[in-house]
Each structure stands twice: as structure tokens, then as C-alpha cells.
Backbone as a chain_set.jsonl record, in Angstrom:
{"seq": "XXXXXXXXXXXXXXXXXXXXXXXXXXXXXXXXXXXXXXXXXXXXXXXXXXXXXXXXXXXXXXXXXXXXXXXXXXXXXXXXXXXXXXXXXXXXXXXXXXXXXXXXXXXXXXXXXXXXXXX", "coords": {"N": [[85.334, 44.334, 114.001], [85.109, 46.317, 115.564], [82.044, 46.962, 114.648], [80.78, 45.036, 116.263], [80.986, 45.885, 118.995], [79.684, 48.29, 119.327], [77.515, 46.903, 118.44], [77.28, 45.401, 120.219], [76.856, 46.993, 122.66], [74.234, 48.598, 121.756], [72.484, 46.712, 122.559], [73.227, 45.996, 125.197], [72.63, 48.627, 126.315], [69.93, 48.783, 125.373], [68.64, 46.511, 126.974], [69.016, 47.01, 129.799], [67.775, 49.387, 130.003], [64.775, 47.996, 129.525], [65.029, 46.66, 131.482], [65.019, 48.084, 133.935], [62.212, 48.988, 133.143], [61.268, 46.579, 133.789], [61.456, 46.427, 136.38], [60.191, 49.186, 137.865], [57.821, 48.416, 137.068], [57.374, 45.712, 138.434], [57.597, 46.919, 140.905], [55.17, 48.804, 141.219], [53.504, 46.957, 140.908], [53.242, 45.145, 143.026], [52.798, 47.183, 144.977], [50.128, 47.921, 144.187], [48.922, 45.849, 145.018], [49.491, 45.613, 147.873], [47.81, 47.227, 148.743], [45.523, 46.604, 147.711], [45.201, 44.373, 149.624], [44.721, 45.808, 152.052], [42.634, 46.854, 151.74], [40.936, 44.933, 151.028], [40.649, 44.013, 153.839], [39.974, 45.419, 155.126], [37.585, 46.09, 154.148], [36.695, 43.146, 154.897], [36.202, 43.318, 157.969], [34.665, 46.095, 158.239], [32.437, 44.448, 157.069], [31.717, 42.642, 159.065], [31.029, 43.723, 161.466], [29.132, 44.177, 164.349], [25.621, 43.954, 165.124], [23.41, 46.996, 165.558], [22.676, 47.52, 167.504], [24.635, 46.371, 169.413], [27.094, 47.34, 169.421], [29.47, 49.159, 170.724], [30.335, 52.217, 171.65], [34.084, 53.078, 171.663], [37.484, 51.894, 171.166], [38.24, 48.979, 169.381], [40.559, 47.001, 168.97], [42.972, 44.753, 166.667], [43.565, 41.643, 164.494], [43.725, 40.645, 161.292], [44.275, 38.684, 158.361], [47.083, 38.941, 158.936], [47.491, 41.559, 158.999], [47.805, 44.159, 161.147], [44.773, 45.924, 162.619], [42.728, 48.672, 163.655], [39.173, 49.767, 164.929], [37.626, 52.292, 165.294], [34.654, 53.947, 167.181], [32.99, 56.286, 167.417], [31.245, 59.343, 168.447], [29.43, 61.281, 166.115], [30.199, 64.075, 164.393], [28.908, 66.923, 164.16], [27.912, 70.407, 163.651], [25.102, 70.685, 164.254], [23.123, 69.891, 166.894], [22.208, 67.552, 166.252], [22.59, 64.878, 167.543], [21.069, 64.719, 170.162], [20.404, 63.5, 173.112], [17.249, 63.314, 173.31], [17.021, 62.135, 170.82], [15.813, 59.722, 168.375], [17.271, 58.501, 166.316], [20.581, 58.326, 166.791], [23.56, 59.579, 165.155], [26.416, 57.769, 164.905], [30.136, 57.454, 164.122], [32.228, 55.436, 162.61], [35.1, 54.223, 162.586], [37.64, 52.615, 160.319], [40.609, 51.352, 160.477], [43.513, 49.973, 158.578], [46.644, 48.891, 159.012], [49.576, 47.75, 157.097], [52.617, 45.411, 157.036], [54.839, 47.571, 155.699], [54.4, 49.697, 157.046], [52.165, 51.667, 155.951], [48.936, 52.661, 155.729], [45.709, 52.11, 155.652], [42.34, 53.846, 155.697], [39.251, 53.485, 156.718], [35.795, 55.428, 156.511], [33.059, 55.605, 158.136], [29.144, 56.277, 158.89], [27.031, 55.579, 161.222], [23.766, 54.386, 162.026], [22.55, 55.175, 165.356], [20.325, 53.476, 167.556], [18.673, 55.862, 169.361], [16.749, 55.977, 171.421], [16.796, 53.131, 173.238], [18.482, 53.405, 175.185]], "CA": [[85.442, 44.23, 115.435], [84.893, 47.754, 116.239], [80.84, 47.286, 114.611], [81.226, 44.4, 117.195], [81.57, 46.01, 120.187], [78.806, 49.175, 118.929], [76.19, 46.277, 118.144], [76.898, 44.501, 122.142], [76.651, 48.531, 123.146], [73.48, 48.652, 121.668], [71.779, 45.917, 122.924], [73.575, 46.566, 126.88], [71.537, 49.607, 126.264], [68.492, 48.373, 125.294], [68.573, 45.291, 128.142], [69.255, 48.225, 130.604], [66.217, 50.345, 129.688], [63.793, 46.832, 129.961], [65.243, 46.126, 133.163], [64.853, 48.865, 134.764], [61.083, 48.869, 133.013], [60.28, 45.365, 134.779], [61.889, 46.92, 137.974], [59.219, 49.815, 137.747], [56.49, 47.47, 136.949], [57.095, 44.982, 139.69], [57.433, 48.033, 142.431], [53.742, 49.079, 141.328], [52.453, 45.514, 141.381], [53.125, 45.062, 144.92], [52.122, 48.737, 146.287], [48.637, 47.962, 144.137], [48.749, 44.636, 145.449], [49.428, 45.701, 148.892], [46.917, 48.391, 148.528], [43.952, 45.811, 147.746], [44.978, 43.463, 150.606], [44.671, 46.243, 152.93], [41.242, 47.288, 151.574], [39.676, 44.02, 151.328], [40.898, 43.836, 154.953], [39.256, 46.887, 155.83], [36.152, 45.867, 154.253], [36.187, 42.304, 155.795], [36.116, 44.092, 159.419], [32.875, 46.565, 158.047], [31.481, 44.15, 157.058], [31.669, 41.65, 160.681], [30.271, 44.551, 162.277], [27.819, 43.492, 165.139], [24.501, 44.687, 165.191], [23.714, 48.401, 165.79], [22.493, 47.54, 169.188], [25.431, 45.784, 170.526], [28.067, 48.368, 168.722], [28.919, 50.461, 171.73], [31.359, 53.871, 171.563], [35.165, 52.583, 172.075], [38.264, 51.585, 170.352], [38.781, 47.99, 169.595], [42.115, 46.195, 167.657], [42.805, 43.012, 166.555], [44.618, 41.405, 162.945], [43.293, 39.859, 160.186], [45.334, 37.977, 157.542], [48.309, 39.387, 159.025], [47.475, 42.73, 159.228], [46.85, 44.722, 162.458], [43.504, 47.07, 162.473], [42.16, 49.379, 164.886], [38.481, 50.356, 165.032], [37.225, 53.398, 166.702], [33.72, 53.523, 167.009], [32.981, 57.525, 167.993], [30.045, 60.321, 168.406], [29.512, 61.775, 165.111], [30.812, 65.224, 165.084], [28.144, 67.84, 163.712], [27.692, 71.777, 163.88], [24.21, 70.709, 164.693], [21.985, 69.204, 167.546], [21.453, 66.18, 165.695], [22.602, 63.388, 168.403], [21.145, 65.152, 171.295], [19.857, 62.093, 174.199], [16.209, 62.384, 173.109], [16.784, 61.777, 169.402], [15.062, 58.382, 167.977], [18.318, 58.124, 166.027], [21.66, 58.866, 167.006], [24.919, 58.867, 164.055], [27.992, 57.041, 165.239], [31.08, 57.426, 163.335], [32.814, 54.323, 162.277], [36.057, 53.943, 161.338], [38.308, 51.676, 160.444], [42.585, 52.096, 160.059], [44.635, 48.545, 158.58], [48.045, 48.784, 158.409], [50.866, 46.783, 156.797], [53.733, 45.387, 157.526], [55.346, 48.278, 155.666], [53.449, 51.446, 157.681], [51.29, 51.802, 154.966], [47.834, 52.263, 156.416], [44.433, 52.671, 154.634], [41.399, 53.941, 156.454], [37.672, 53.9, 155.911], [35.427, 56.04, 157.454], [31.027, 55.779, 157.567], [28.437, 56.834, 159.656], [25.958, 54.12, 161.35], [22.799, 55.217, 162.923], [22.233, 53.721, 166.476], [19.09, 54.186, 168.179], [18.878, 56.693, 170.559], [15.804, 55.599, 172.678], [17.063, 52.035, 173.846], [19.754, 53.479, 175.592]], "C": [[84.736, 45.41, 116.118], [82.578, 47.656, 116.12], [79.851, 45.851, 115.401], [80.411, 44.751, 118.434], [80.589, 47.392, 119.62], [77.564, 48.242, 119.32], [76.011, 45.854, 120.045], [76.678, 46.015, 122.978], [75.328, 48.573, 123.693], [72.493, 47.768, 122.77], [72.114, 45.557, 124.263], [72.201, 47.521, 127.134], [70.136, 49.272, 126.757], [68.063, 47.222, 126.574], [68.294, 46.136, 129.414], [67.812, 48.767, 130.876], [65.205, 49.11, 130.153], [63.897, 46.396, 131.488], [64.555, 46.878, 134.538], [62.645, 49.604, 134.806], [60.709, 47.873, 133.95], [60.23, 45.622, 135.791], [60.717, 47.721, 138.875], [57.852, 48.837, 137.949], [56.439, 46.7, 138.659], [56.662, 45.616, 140.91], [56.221, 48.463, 142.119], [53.023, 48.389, 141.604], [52.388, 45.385, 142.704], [52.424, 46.351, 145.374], [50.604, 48.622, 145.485], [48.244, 46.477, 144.838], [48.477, 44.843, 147.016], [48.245, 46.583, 149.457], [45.382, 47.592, 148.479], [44.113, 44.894, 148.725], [44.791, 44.37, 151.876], [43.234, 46.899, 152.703], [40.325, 46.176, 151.84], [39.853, 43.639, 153.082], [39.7, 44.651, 155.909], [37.459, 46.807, 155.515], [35.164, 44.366, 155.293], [35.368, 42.602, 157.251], [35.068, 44.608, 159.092], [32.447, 45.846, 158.357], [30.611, 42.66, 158.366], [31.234, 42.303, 161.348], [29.237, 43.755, 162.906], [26.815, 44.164, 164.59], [24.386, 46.064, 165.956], [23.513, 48.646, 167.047], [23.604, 46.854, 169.549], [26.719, 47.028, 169.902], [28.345, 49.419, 169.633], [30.263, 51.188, 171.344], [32.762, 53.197, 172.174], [36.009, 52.366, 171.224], [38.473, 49.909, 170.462], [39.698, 47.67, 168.323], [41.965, 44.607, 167.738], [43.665, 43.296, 164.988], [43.645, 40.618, 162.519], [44.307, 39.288, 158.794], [46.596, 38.869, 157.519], [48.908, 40.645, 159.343], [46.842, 43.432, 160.327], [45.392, 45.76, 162.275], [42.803, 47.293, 163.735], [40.38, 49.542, 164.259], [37.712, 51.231, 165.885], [35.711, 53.709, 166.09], [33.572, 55.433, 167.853], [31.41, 58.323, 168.011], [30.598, 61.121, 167.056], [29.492, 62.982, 165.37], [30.1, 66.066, 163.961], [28.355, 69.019, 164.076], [26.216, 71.631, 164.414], [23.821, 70.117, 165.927], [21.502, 68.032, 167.595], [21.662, 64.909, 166.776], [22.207, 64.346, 170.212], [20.435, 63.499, 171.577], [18.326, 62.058, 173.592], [15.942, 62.521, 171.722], [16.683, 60.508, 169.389], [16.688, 58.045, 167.375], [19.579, 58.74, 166.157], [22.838, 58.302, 165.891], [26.193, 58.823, 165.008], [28.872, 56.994, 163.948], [31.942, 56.43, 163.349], [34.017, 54.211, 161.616], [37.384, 53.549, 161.354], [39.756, 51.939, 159.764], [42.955, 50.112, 159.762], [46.01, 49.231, 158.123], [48.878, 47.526, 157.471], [51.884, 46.787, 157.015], [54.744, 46.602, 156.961], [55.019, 49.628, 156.434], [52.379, 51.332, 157.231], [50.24, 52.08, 155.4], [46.432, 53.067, 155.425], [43.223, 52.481, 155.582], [39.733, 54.363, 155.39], [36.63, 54.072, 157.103], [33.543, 55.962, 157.161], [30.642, 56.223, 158.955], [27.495, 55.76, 159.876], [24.96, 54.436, 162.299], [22.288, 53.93, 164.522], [21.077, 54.571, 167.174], [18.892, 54.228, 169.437], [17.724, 56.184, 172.124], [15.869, 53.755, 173.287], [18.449, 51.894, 174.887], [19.622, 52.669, 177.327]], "O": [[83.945, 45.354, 117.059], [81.842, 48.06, 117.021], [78.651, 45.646, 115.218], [79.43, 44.13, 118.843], [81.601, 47.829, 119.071], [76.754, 48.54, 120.199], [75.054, 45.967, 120.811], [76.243, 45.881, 124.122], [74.944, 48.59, 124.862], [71.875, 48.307, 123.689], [71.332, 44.728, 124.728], [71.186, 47.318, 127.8], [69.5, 49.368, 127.806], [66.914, 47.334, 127.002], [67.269, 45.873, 130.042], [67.013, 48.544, 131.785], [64.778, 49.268, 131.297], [63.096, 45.962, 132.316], [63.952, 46.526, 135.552], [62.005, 50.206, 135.67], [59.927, 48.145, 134.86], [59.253, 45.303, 136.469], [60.304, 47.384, 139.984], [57.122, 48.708, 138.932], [55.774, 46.998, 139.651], [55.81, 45.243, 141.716], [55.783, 48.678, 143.249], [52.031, 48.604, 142.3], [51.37, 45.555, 143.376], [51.48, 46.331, 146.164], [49.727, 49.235, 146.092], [47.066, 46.241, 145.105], [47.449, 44.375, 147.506], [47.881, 46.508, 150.631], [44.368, 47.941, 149.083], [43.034, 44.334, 148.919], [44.685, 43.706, 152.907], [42.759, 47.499, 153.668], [39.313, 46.211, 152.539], [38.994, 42.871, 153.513], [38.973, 44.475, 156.886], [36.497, 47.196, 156.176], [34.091, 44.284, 155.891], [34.237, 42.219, 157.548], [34.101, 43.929, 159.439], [31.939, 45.79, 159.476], [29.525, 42.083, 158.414], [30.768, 41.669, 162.294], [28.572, 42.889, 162.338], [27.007, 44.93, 163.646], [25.155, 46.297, 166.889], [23.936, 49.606, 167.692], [23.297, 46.63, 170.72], [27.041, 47.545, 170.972], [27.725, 50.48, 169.561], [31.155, 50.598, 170.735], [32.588, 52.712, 173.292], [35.531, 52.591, 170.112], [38.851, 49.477, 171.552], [39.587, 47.977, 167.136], [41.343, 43.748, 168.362], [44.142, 44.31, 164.478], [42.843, 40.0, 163.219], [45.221, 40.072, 158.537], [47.086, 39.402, 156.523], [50.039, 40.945, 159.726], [45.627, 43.403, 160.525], [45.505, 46.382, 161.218], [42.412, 46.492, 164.585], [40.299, 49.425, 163.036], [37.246, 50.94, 166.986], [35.484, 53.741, 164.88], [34.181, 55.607, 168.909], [30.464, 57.711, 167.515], [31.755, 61.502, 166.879], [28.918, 63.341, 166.398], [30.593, 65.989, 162.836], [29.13, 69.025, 165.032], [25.952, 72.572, 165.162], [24.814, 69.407, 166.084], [20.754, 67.483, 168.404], [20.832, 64.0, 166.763], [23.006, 64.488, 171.138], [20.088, 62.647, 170.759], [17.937, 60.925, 173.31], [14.855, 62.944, 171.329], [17.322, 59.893, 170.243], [17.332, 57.266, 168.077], [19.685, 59.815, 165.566], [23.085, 57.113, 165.691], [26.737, 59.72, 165.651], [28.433, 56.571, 162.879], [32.644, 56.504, 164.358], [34.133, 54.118, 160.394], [38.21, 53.966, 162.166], [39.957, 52.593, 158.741], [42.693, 49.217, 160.566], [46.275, 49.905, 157.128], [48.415, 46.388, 157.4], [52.463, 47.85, 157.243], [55.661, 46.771, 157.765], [55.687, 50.616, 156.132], [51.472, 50.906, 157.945], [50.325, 51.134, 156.183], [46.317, 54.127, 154.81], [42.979, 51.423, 156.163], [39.334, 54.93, 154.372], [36.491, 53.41, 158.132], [32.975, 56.249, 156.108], [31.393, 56.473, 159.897], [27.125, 55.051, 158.94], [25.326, 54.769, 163.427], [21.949, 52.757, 164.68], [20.926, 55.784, 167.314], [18.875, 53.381, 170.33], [17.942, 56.114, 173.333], [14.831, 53.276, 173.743], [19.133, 50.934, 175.24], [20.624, 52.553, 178.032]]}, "num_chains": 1, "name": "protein.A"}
């Protein structure tokens, strides 16, 4: 009786330990899961970008499969000279925030050259 009630111990134990493995597991699957639906989100948006001539300096929002996203569209921020008014090309800073329904938020940031003499 007693090697019983050792053996159903054991194997509590061991059930225990696995459980709390799948538990682990599952909670990573989702936060990498949630993690690539908020990237390919973020790239969708890049990559809908207008053209470099219609792309003007501002913040615009909006959602995509569920998820809200801001884009702020800014003057690229140098130590140099480089976007003065009569440069041929001026860098704009691009960049894009998605959240999820948990907070979560994953941003991606580029540089997009808009040209300075069609202003």
C-alpha cells in the first residue's frame, strides 16, 4: 500500500513539472506570436506608403487587422546642415508604432529621402 501511495507521489510530481512546462511553452507561443502579428503589421503599413512626393510631415493613425498604429512622418534630426531648403534631397524620418490589445507596442523606425526642390 504504502509503495502505492510513493509510486501515485511520483508520478503527481512528474505531471506537475510537465504542466507547468506546457504552461511556460504556451505563454511564449503567444508573446512570439503576438510579437510577429505586430511586426507584419508594422511592415504592412511601410510598405502602403504613398509615394515620396505625396508623403507630407504629420502624424497619421488608423488599425489594421485589429491593431491600432500611429505613423509620424518627421524632419530627420542631424548635427549637420543636411536638410537645409536648398538641398536636392531632404531625409524624412519615418516611423511607425502598432500596438496590441495587450499595450505591447513594436516600433520601426527608417529614413526616406524626399526631394527638396519640388517643394
Amino acid at each position: 500500500m504504502i509503495e502505492v501511495l510513493v509510486a501515485l507521489s511520483i508520478i503527481a510530481i512528474v505531471f506537475a513539472s510537465i504542466g507547468g512546462l506546457v504552461a511556460t511553452s504556451v505563454r511564449g507561443t503567444r508573446s512570439i506570436e503576438a510579437h510577429l502579428i505586430r511586426l507584419e503589421t508594422a511592415r504592412a503599413i511601410m510598405t502602403a506608403l504613398p509615394d515620396r512626393d505625396q508623403l507630407v510631415p504629420g502624424t497619421f493613425t488608423g488599425e489594421s487587422a485589429g491593431l491600432p498604429w500611429r505613423l509620424d512622418v518627421l524632419p530627420f534630426a542631424t548635427n549637420t546642415q543636411l536638410s537645409q531648403p536648398s538641398a536636392r534631397w531632404i531625409p524624412q524620418a519615418i516611423v511607425v508604432t502598432v500596438q496590441s490589445p495587450s499595450g505591447a507596442t513594436m516600433n520601426i523606425s527608417t529614413v526616406r529621402l524626399w526631394r527638396g526642390d519640388r517643394r
